[in-house]
C-alpha positions in Angstrom: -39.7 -10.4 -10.9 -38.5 -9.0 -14.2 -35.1 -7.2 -15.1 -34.6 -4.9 -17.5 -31.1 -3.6 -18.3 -29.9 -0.5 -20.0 -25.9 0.4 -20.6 -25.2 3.7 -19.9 -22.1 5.6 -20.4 -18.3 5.1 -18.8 -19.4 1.8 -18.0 -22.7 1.8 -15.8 -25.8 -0.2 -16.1 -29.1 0.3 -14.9 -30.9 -2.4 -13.5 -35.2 -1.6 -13.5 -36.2 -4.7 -11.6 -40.2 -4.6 -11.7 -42.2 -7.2 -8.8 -45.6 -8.0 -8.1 -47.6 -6.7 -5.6 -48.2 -10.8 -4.6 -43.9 -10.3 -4.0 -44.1 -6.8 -2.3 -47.1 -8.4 -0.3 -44.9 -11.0 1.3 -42.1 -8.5 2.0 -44.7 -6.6 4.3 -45.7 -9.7 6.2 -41.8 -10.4 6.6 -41.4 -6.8 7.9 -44.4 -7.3 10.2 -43.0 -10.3 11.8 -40.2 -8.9 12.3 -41.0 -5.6 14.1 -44.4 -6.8 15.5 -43.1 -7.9 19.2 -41.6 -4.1 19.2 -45.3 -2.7 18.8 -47.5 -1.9 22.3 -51.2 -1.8 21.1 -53.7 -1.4 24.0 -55.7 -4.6 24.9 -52.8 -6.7 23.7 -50.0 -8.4 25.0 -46.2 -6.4 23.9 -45.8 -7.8 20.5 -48.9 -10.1 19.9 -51.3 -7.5 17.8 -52.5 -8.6 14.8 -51.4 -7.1 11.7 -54.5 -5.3 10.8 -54.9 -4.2 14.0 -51.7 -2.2 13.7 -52.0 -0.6 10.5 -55.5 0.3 11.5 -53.8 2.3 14.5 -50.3 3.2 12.7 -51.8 3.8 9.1 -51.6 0.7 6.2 -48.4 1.4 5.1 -46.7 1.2 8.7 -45.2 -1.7 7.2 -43.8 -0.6 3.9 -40.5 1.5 4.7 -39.2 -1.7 6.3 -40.5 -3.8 3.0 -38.2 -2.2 1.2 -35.3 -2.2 3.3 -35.9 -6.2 3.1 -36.4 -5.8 -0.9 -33.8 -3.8 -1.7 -30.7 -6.0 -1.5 -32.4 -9.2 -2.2 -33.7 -7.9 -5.2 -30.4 -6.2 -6.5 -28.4 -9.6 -6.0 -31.2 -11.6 -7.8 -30.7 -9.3 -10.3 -27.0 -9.6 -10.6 -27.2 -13.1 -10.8 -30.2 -12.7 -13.6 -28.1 -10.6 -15.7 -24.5 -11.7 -15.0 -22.9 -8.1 -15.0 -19.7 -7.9 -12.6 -20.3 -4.8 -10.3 -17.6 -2.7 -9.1 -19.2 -0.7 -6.8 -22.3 -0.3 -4.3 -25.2 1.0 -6.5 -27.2 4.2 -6.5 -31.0 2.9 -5.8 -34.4 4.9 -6.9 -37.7 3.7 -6.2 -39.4 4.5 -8.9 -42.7 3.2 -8.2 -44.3 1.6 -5.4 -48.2 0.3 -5.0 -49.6 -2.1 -2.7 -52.3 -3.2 -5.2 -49.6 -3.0 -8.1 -46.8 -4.2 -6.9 -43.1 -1.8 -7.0 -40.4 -1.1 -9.2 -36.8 -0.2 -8.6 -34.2 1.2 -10.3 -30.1 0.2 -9.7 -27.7 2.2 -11.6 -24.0 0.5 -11.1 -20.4 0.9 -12.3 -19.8 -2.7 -13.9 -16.6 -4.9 -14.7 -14.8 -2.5 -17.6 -14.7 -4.3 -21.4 -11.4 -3.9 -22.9 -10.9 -3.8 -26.4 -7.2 -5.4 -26.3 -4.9 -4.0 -29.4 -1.8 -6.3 -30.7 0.3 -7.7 -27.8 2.5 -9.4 -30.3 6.1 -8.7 -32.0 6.2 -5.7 -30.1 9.9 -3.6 -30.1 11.2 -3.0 -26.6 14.4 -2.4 -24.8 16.2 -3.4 -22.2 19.5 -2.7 -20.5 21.9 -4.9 -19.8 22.5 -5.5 -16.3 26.3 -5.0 -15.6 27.7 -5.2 -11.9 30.7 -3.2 -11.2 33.3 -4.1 -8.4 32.8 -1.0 -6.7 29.0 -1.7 -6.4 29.9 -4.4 -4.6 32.7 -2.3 -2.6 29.8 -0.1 -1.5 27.8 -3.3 0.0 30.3 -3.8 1.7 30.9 -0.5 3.1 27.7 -0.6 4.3 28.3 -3.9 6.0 30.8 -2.5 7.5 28.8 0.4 8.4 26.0 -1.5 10.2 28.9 -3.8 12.3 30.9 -0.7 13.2 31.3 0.1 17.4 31.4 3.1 19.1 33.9 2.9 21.7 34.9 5.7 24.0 37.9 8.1 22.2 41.2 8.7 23.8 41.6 12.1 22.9 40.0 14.6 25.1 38.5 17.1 22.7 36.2 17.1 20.1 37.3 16.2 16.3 35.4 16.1 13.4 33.7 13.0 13.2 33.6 12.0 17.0 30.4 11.3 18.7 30.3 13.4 21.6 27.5 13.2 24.3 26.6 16.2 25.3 24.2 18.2 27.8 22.9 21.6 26.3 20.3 24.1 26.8 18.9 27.0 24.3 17.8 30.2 24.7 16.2 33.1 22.6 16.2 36.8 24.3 17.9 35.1 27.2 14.8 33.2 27.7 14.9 28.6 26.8 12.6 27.7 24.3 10.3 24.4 23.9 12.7 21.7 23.3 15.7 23.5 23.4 17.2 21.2 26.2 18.4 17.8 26.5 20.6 15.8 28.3 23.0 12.7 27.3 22.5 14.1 23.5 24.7 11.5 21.7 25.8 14.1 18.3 27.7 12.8 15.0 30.1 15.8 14.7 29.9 16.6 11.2 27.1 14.9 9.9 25.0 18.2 10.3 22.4 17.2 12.5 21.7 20.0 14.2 21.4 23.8 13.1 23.9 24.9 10.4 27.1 26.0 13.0 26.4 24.2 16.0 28.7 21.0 15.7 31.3 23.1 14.0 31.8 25.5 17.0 32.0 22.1 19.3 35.5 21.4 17.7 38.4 21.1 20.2 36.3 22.0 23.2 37.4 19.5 25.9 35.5 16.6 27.9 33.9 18.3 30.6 34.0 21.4 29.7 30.9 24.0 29.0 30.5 26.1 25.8 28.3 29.0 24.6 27.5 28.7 21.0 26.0 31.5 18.7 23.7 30.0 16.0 20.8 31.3 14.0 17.8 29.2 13.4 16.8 28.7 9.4 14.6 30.8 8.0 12.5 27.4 6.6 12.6 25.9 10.3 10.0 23.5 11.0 9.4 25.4 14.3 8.2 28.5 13.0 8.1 30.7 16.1 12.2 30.0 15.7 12.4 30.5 12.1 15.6 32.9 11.7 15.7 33.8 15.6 19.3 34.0 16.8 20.0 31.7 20.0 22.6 31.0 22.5 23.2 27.2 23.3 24.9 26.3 26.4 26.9 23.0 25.9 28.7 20.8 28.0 31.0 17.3 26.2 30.5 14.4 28.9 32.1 11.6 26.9 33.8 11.2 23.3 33.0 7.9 21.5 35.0 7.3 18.2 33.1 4.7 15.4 35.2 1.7 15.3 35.1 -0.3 11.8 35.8 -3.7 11.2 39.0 -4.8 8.9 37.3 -6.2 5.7 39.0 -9.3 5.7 38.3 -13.4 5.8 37.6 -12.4 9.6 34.7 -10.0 8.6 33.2 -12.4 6.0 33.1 -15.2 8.9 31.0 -12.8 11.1 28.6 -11.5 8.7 27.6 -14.3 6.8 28.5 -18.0 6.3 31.2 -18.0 4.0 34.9 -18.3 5.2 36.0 -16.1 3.0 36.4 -12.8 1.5 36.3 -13.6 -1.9 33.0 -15.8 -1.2 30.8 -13.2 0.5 32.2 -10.6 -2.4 30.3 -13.6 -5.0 27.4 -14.0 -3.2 27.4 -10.2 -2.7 27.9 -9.9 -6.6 25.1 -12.1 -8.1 22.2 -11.0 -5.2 23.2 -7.2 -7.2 22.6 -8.9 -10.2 19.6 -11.0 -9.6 18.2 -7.6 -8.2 19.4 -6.0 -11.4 18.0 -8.4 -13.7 14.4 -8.3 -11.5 14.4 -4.5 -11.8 15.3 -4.3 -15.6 12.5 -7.1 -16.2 9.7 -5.3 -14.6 11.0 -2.2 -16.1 10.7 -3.5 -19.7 7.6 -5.7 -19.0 5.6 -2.5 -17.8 6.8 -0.8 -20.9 5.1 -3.4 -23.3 2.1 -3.4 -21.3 2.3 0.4 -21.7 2.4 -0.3 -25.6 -0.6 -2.8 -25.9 -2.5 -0.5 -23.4 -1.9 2.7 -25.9 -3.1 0.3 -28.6 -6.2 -1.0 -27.0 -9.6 0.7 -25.6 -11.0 1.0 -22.0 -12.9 3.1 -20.0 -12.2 2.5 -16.2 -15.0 3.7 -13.8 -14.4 6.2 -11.7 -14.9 3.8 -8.5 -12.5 1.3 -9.2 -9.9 4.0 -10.0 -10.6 5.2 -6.4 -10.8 1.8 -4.9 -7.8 0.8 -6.2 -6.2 4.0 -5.2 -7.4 3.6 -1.6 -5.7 -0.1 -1.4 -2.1 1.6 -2.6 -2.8 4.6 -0.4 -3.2 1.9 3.0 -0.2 0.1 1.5 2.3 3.3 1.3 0.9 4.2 5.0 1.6 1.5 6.4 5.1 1.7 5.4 5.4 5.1 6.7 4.0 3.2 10.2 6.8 1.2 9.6 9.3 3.3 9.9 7.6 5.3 12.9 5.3 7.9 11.6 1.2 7.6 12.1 -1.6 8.2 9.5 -1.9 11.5 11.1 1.8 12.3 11.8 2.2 12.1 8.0 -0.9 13.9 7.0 -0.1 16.8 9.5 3.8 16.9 8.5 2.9 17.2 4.7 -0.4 19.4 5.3 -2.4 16.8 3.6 -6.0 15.3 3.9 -6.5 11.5 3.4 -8.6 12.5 0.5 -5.7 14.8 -1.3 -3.2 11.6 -0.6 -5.5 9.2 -2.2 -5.7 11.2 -5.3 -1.9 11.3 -5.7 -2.5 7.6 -6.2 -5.0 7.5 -9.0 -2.8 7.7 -11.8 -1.1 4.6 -10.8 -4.5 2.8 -10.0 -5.5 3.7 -13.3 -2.6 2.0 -14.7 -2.4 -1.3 -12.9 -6.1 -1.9 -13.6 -5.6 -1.4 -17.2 -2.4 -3.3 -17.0 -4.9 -6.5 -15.1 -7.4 -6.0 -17.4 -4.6 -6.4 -20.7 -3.4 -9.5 -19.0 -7.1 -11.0 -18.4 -8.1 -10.1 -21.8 -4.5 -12.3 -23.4 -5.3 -15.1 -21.3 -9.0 -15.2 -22.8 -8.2 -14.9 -26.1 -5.2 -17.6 -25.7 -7.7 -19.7 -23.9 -4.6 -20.3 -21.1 -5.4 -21.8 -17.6 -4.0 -22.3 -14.4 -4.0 -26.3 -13.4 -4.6 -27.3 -9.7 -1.4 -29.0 -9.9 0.2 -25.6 -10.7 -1.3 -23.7 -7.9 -0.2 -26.8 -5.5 3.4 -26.6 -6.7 3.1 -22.6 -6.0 2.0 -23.2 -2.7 4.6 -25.6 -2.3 7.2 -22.8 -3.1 5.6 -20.7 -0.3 6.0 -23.5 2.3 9.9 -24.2 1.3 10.1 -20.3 1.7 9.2 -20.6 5.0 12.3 -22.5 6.4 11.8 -25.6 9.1 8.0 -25.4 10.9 6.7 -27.4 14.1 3.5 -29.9 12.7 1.2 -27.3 14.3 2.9 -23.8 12.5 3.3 -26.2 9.2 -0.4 -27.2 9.2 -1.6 -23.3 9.7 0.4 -22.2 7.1 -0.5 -24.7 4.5 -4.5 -24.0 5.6 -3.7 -19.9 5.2 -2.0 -20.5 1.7 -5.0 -22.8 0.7 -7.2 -20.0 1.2 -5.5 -18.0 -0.9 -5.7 -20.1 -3.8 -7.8 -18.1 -6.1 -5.5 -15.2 -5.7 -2.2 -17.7 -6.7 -4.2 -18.6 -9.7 -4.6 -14.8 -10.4 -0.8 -14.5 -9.7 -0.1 -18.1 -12.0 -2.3 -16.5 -15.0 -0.7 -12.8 -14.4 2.8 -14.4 -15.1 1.6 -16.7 -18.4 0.4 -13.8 -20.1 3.7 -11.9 -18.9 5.8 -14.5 -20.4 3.9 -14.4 -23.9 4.1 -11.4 -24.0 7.8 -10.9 -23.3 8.3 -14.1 -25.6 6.9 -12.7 -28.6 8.6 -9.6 -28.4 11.5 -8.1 -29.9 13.8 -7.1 -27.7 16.7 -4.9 -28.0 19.8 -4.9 -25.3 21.0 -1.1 -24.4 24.0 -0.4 -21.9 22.5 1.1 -18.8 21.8 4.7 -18.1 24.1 4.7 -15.3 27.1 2.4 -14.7 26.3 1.2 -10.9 23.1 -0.6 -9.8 22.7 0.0 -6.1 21.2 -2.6 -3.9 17.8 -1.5 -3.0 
């Protein structure tokens, strides 16, 4: 088997890989064992005709199609491996040439591993703001605390304020007629928090526990629904119960029950540096991706078009799986945004684009700085992972230590990616600026 390989543009090879017909021969035998016990030729048992038997009845290149099938992949990793290019996608494949007496020749053309021509990643001028943490960002934390301990307990007032939760039974109706999911029963609404059509909650004001309502609304013009886009209905509404949000005093009290400090002043502390570490981590990344953005601008690359859409379908299955998270499908989301899977993908190629050149920048440093990752290193990460993980049983423990073991090529990715990070943030200048706006909020 020879190889012959030829660069082409935007980062593709072809791979002519030429065999003899000695090699193609055995492929043939190979494809006749293997299909031969699926072959009925009169006067012999299912599967035990000779080989030249068959060809004389099915033609001498019965065997061929299935040669190649065999050749094809065998022969494109051989000549991977012969000419050490790093592929980045499954090739295109022409058979160029193909003689039993001759021998074959194919042709792989392949997106490879891009080369980057890295530009100066030293003494670069960046800024970054200074992380400052009001008291009323961490007033607002705690609000929200608050927020997420409060009770609803039932009111004792009789008729609906602003702000009351009232449960309610109601049914809608267009030309006299109820609509598709116009009706519910035991509807808990937040009066005031505009849940519903602009004008329902408002006309629910004052009207008594109990007691039934008809209420005038008019559906949006942008309604989702759109056979009730602007129509004019009548709701029929009944208040069943008032529940009023009870919050907690902030106090020593509140502290004790939210966390594990006795006081106030101590949850406000712990409240105050997790707003700065968070600070600190989001200014960090903000001004590290800016110099990478500055040695990328300064260096060459061409990125195949099939990594940029690989990488785009990994952040694409990331950001839907989020969305699962929080209750909405794959298809929910593409039919509530009128999107195909394809036009979502795109939307993530420019960021693909970026984080590949920003790898490849990193890769290229760590070369040329000759910097490794030890095995100790990659232990002591892994070691961070386990401590992460709080108190295991023997049987959890040893799992988790065998999945992070696994993973150790992709920790020593992670190990490298922060080296070259950290020279690059160490040999820059930096300049501190006073933030763009004065609170951080706690993501």
């Amino acid at each position: 088997m020879t190889v012959k390989q030829e660069k082409l543009e935007n980062n593709r090879v072809k791979l002519t890989v030429d065999i003899d017909a000695q090699t193609l021969e055995g492929a043939i035998e190979e494809a006749y064992r293997k299909n031969a016990k699926k072959i009925n030729i009169p006067g012999f048992r299912k599967g035990k005709a000779p080989r030249r038997i068959i060809e004389m009845n099915y033609g001498p290149d019965v065997f061929v199609e299935d040669a190649v099938e065999i050749l094809l992949p065998r022969l494109y990793q051989e000549a991977l491996a012969q000419t050490e290019i790093q592929a980045v996608d499954q090739p295109e494949v022409d058979i160029e040439h193909i003689d039993r007496s001759e021998g074959a020749t194919f042709a792989y053309t392949v997106d490879v591993y891009p080369e980057l021509k890295l530009g100066n990643y030293k003494g670069l001028e960046v800024q970054r703001e200074i992380v400052r943490v009001l008291d009323e960002d961490v007033e607002n934390v705690l609000k929200q605390q608050q927020e997420r301990s409060s009770e609803l307990v039932v009111a004792e007032h009789n008729a609906v304020r602003e702000g009351d939760f009232a449960v309610i039974d109601f049914v809608g109706y267009v030309d006299g007629k109820p609509f598709s999911g116009g009706a519910a029963e035991n509807q808990t609404l937040e009066i005031g928090a505009g849940q519903f059509i602009p004008g329902f909650e408002e006309q629910l004001v004052g009207l008594e526990v109990g007691k039934t309502k008809d209420i005038q609304v008019t559906f949006p013009e942008d309604y989702h629904a759109e056979h009730l886009a602007g129509q004019e209905a009548t709701f029929t509404v009944t208040v069943k119960e008032l529940k009023e949000k009870f919050l907690p005093e902030i106090d020593d009290e509140f502290a004790k029950d939210i966390s594990e400090h006795d006081t106030l002043d101590e949850l406000k502390a712990e409240i105050r540096k997790n707003l700065e570490d968070e600070a600190t981590r989001r200014t960090t990344e903000q001004m590290e991706n800016r110099l990478l953005e500055l040695i990328a601008e300064d260096s060459t690359v061409e990125i195949p078009q099939s990594m940029i859409e690989h990488q785009a379908g990994h952040l694409l299955d990331y950001f839907l799986q989020n969305m699962q998270r929080q209750g909405l499908s794959e298809e929910m989301y593409l039919e509530m945004t009128g999107q195909s899977r394809e036009d979502l993908q795109a939307q993530f190629e420019p960021q693909a684009k970026t984080q590949i050149v920003h790898d490849l920048i990193l890769e290229a440093i760590n070369e040329q700085e000759g910097t490794t990752a030890s095995e100790e290193e990659v232990d002591e990460k892994i070691a961070e992972y386990m401590n992460a993980s709080g108190e295991l049983n023997a049987e959890l423990e040893e799992r988790m230590r065998e999945y992070w073991n696994s993973q150790r090529r992709g920790i020593e990715v992670s190990i490298l990616r922060e080296k070259a990070l950290r020279l690059i943030v160490d040999n820059a200048a930096i300049t501190e600026v006073e933030p763009v706006t004065e609170t951080v909020e706690q993501e």
